[in-house]
ROLUM-159985 format. One record per residue: residue in three letters; x, y, z negated of N, C-alpha, C, CB in turn. Coordinates in steps of 0.02 Angstrom, whole numbers, plus 50000, padded with zeros to 5 digits. Each point is the difference from the previous one (the first is absolute). Glycine has a CB too. Layout:
N
ALAXYZXYZXYZXYZ...
END
This chain:
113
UNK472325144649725500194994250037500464995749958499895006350107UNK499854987749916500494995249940500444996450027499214998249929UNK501755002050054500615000950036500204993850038500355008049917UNK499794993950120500124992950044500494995849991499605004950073UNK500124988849926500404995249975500244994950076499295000849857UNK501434998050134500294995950070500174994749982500435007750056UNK499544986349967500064993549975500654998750023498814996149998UNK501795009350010500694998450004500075002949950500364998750102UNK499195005849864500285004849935500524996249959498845006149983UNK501804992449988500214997549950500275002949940500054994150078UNK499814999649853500065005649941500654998749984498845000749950UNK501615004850017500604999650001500074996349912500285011850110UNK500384987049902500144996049924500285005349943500394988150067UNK499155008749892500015005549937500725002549977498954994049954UNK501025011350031500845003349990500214997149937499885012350055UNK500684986149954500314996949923500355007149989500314984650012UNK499725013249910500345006849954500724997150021499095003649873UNK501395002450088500834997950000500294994649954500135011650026UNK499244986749930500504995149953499704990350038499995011649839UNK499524990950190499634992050041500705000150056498205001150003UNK501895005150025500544998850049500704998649998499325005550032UNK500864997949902500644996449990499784993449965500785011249990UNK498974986649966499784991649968500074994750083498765005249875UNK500994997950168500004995950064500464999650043499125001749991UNK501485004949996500694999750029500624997149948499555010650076UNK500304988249861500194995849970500094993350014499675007349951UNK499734989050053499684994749992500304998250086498805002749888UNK501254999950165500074999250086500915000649980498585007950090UNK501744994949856500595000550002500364993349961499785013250013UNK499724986549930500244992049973499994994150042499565003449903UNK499834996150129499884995250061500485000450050498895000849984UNK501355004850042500764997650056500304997949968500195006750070UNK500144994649854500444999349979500154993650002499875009049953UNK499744987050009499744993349970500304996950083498635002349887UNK500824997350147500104998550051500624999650064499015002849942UNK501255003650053500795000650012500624993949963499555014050004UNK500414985049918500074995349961499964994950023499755005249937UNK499554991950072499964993550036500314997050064499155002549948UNK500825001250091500314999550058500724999549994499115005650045UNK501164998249906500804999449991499924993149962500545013949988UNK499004981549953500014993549988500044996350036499625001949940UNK499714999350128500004993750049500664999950046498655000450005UNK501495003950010500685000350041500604997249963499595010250054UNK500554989049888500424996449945499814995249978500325007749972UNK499044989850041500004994049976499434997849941501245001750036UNK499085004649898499604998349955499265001649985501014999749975UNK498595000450102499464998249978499674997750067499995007549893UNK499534986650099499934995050052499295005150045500484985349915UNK499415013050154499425002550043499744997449994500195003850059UNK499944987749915499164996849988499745000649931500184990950083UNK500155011949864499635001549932499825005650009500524993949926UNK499515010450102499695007950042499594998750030500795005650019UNK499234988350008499175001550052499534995849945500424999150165UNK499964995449818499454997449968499645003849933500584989650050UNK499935014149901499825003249966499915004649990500194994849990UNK499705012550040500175006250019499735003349937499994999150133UNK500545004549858499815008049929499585001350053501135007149914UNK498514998450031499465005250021500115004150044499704999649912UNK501025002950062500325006150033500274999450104500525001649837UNK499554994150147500284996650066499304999750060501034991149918UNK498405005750051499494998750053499985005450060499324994549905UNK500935010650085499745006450066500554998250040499465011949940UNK501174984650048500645000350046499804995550047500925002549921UNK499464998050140499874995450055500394995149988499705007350079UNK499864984649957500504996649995500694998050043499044998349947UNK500575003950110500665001950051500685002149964499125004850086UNK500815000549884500455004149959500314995449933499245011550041UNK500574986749957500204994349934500404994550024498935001649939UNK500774997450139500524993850028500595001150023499194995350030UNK500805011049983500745005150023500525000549953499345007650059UNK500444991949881500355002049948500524992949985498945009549951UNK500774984250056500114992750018500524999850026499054996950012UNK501685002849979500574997350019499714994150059500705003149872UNK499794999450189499704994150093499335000950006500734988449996UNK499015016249989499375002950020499865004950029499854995949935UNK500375005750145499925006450026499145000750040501575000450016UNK498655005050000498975000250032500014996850032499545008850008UNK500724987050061500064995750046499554992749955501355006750068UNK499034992249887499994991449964499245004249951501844991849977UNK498045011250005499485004149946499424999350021500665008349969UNK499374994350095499295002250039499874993050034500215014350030UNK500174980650004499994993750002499564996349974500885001950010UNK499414998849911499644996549956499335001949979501014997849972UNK498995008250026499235004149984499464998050082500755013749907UNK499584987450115499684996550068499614993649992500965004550060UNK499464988649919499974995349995499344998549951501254999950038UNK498895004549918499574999649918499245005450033501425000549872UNK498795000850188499375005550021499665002849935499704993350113UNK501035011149902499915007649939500155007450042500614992249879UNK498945008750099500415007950049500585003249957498765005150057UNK501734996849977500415003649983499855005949949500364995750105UNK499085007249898499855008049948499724994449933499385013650108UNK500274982449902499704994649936500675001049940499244988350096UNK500405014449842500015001649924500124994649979499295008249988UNK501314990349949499714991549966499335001249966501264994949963UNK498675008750006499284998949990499384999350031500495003649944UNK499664997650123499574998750033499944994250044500005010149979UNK500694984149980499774993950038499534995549996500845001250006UNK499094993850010499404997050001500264994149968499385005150099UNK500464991749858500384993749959500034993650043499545004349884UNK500364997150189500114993950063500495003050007499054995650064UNK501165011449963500595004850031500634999249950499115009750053UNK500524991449891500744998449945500374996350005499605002049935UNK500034988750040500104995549996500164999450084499374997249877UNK500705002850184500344998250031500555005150008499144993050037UNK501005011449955500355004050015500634998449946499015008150056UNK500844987849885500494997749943500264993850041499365004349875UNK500074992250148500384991950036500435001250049499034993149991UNK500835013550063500325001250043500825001949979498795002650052UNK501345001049897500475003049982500474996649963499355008050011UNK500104986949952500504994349982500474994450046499145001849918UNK500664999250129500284993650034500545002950043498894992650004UNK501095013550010500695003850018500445000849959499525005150062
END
């Protein structure tokens, strides 16, 4: 008899060795870091939210932007989610996953506050 196959069957993800797994807890440890960093910039000043959205490192694209607006000195979630509202962005939305309409208003919006 030939084995039965279930169309919920799912295939599991290939096992990484120990050195793929630490390279990837590396790499997830540089990325907070970096990122932790930034947030202590935008909150000081020296580095702007609209050259972040408009220009975003690589490293940054997975962060939320919600989370980035928090970091924004007079930017609490109240005024944040407001604005993401306004720019009809969802709150979980990635910068990289904006849409270069979402950006660009979401820069005009931020500018004028």
């Amino acid at each position: 008899m030939a084995p039965v196959t279930n169309s919920l069957t799912k295939t599991a993800a290939p096992e990484r060795s120990l050195v793929q797994r630490m390279e990837a807890l590396n790499k997830a440890n540089e990325i907070r870091t970096r990122r932790a960093q930034l947030k202590r910039d935008l909150k000081s000043g020296r580095m702007s939210i609209h050259k972040l959205l408009l220009e975003p490192p690589a490293w940054i694209e997975t962060a939320k932007v919600l989370d980035m607006l928090l970091a924004v000195p007079k930017y609490g979630r109240v005024k944040a989610n407001k604005i993401l509202t306004q720019c009809r962005i969802s709150p979980s939305k990635t910068i990289g996953g904006l849409s270069e309409r979402q950006r660009a208003e979401l820069v005009q919006m931020l500018r004028r506050r």
